[in-house]
N, C-alpha and C positions, 0 to 999 in steps of 0.2 A: 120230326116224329114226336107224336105225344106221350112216349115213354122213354126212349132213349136221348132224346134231345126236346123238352118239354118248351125251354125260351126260344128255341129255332136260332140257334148260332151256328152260321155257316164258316167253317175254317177252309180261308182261303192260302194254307201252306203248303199247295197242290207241287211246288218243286221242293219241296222237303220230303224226301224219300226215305223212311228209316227200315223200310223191308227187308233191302238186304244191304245193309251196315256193316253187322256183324261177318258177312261174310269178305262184305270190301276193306273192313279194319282188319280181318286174318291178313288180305293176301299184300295191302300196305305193311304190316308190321313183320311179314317177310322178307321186304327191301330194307325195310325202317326198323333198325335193330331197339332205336330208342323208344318206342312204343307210337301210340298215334290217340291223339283227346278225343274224345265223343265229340266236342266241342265244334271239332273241323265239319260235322257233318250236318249240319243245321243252320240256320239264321242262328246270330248273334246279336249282342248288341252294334246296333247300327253305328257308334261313335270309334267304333273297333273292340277287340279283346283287350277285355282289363288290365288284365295283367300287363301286357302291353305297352298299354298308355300310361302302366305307372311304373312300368321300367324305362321308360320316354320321359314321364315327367322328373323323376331323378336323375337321369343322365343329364337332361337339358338343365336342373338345379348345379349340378355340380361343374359341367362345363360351358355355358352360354350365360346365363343368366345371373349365374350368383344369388338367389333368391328364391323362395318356394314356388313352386312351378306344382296347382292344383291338377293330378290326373283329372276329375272332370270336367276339366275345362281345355280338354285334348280330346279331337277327333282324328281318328289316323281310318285310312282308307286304304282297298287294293288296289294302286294300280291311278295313274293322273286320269284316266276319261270316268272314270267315278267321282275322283277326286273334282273337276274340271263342272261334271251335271251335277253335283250337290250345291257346288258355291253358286251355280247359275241359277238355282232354284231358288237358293236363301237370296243370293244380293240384288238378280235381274229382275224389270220389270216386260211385260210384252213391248215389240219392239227395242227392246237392247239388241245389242251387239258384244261378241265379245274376240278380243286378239290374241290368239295365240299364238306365240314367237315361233319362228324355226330351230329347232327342228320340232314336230310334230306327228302324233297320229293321225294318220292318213281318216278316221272316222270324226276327225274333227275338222272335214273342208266340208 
């Protein structure tokens, strides 16, 4: 639109739904006495939530490593079949294959 959107950017965040938020963070902080972050209700950074990753990379400084352990250099994901399509995306070429041991989700035969 030549007045409302003059460069023609199309936002394509069609499953980020913020309409009614406010109403689903009342009836979560019903259940959930400790409150509930905006945060959860949106795309994020895709490497995960920071905070997170830098109470990850601390833990793993003080017990595994011994050594500084940079949060940016920690991706933490939801769940192994996200985990599982990110690594195949970064490491496979077409025609790879990839093994995944038992036991297994069943959306990855």
């Amino acid at each position: 639109h030549p007045v409302s959107n003059p460069q023609g950017f199309l936002s394509l965040l069609v499953a980020e739904n913020k309409l009614n938020w406010a109403m689903m963070k009342a009836k979560l902080e019903e259940e959930n006495r400790k409150g509930v972050d905006d945060w959860v209700a949106g795309y994020g950074d895709t490497r995960g939530n920071p905070e997170f990753r830098t109470a990850l990379a601390a833990m793993m400084q003080d017990t595994f490593v011994q050594a500084v352990v940079d949060p940016e250099c920690i991706a933490a994901s939801a769940g192994c079949a996200s985990v599982v399509d990110t690594l195949a995306w970064c490491l496979c070429e077409p025609g790879d294959a990839c093994l995944v041991p038992v036991p297994f989700y069943c959306a990855f035969k």
